[in-house]
C-alpha positions in Angstrom: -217.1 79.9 -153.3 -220.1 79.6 -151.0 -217.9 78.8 -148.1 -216.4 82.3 -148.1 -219.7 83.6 -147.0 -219.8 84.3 -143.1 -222.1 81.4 -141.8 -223.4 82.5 -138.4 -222.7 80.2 -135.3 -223.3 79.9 -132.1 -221.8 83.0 -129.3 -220.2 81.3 -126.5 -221.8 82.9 -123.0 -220.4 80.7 -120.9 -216.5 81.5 -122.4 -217.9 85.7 -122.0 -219.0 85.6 -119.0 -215.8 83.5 -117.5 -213.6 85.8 -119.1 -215.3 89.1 -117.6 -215.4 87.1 -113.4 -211.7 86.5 -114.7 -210.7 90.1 -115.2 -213.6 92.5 -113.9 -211.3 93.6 -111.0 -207.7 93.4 -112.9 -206.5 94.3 -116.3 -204.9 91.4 -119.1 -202.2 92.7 -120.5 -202.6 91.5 -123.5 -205.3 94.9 -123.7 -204.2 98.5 -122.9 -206.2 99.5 -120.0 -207.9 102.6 -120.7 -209.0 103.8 -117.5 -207.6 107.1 -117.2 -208.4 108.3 -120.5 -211.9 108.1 -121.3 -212.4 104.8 -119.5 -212.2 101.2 -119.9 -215.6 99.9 -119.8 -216.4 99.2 -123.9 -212.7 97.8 -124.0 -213.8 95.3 -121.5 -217.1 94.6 -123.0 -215.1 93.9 -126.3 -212.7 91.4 -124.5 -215.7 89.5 -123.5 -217.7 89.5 -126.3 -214.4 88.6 -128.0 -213.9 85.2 -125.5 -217.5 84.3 -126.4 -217.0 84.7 -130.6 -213.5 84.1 -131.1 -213.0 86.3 -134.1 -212.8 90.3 -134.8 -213.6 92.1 -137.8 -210.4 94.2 -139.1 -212.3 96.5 -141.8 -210.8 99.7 -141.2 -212.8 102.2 -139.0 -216.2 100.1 -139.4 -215.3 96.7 -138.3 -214.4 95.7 -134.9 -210.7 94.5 -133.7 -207.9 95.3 -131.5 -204.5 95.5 -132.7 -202.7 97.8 -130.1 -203.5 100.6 -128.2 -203.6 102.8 -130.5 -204.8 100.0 -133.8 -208.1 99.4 -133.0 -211.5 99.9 -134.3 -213.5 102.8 -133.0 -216.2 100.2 -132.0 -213.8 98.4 -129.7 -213.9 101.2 -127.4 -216.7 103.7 -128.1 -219.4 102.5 -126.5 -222.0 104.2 -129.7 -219.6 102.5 -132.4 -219.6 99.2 -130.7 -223.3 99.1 -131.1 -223.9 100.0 -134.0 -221.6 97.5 -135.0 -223.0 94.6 -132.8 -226.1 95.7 -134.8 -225.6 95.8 -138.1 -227.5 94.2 -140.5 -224.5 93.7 -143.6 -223.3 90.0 -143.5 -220.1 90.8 -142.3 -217.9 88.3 -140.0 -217.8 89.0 -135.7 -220.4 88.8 -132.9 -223.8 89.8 -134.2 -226.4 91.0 -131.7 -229.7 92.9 -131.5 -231.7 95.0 -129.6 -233.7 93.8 -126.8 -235.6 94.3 -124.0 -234.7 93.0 -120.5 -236.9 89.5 -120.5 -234.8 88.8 -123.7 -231.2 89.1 -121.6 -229.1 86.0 -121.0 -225.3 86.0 -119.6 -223.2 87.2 -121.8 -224.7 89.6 -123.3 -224.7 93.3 -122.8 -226.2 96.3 -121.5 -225.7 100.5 -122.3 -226.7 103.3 -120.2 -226.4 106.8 -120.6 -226.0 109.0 -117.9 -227.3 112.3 -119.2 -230.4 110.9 -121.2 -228.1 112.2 -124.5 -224.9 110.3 -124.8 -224.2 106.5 -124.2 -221.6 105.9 -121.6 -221.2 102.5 -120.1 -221.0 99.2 -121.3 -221.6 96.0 -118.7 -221.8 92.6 -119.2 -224.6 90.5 -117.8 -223.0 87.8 -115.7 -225.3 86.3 -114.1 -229.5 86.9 -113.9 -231.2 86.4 -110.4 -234.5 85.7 -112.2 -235.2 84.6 -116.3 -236.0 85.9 -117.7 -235.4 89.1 -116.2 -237.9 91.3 -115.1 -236.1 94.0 -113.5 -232.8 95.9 -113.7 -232.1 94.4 -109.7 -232.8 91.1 -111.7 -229.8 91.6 -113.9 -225.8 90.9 -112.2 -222.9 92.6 -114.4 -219.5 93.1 -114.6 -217.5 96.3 -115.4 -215.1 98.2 -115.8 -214.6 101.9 -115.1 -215.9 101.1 -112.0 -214.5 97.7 -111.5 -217.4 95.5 -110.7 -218.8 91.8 -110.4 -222.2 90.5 -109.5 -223.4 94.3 -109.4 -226.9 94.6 -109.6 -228.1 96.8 -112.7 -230.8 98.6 -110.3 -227.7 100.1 -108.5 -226.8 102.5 -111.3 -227.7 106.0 -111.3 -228.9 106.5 -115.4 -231.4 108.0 -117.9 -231.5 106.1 -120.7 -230.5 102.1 -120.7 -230.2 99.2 -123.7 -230.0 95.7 -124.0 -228.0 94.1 -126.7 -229.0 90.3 -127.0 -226.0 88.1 -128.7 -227.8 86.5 -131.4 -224.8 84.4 -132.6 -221.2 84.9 -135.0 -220.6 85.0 -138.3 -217.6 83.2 -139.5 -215.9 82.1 -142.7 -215.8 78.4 -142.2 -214.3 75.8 -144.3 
C-alpha cells in the first residue's frame, strides 16, 4: 500500500523551458488558446510546468489538469488558483513549488506580477538567467504569453507587485 503515496521526484527544467522557446510565439493545438478571453499566459505557464512534471492532478475544482477547453481546473488558467495550487502543502500528486525570492530562481520555474498592486495577472516562465543566482529582475529572461515573448527581460515589465515560484520537485504515484 505504501506505493500509492505520491513520492516526490525530480521537475524537469530543461523539458519546461524547451517546451515554452518551442511555443512562446505560437499556440499547440493540442491547448485552446485563450488569448482573447481573459488571456493565455497561466495556460501557457501550465503547458510548461506540465512538460517539466509530466502529470496533472484531476481533483475536481482543486487539482490541476486540462481536459478541454472548457474541462479544466481553475488553476490551469487563473493565475491566483495556479499558485495556490503550486503551493500547497496536502501530499497530493502534480508539480509542487514554493515561494521564493529572486536568488532562489532557476529556468523553469515561474514568476507572477500584478499590475495594480491588488490582483495577480501574469504568469512567465524563467527561461533563461543572465546572472545566478539572480540578483535583479533584468537578471531574469522569460517567456509568455499574452504578450508573446522569449528572452524578455523581467526589468521590462511595467508592475506593482511581483512573485517567484521555485519548482521544488513532483509528486507521483510510482510503482
Amino acid at each position: 500500500m505504501d506505493n500509492l503515496q505520491p513520492r516526490l521526484l525530480p521537475y524537469n527544467r530543461t523539458a519546461a523551458v524547451q517546451y515554452a522557446r518551442r511555443w512562446a510565439y505560437g499556440r499547440n493545438p493540442a491547448f485552446y488558446d485563450y488569448e482573447h478571453i481573459g488571456g493565455d499566459c497561466t495556460n501557457f505557464a501550465s503547458q510548461c510546468v506540465y512538460a517539466g512534471s509530466g502529470v496533472m492532478n484531476y481533483t475536481k475544482d482543486l487539482g490541476w489538469y486540462y481536459i478541454s477547453a472548457n474541462n479544466k481546473a481553475p488553476a490551469w488558467t487563473g493565475v491566483a488558483y495556479f499558485y495556490n495550487f503550486m503551493t500547497r502543502t496536502a501530499e497530493s500528486v502534480g508539480p509542487v513549488a514554493q515561494a521564493a525570492s529572486i536568488e532562489q530562481l532557476l529556468p523553469g520555474d515561474v514568476v507572477q506580477l500584478s499590475f495594480d498592486g491588488k490582483n495577480w495577472n501574469h504568469s512567465p516562465i524563467v527561461v533563461h538567467l543572465l546572472r545566478q543566482p539572480a540578483l535583479q529582475p533584468a537578471d531574469v529572461l522569460i517567456a509568455a504569453h499574452s504578450y508573446d515573448a522569449d528572452n524578455r527581460p523581467l526589468s521590462t515589465y511595467d508592475y506593482r507587485d511581483i512573485r517567484f515560484l521555485h519548482f521544488t520537485g513532483v509528486r507521483k504515484v510510482t510503482e
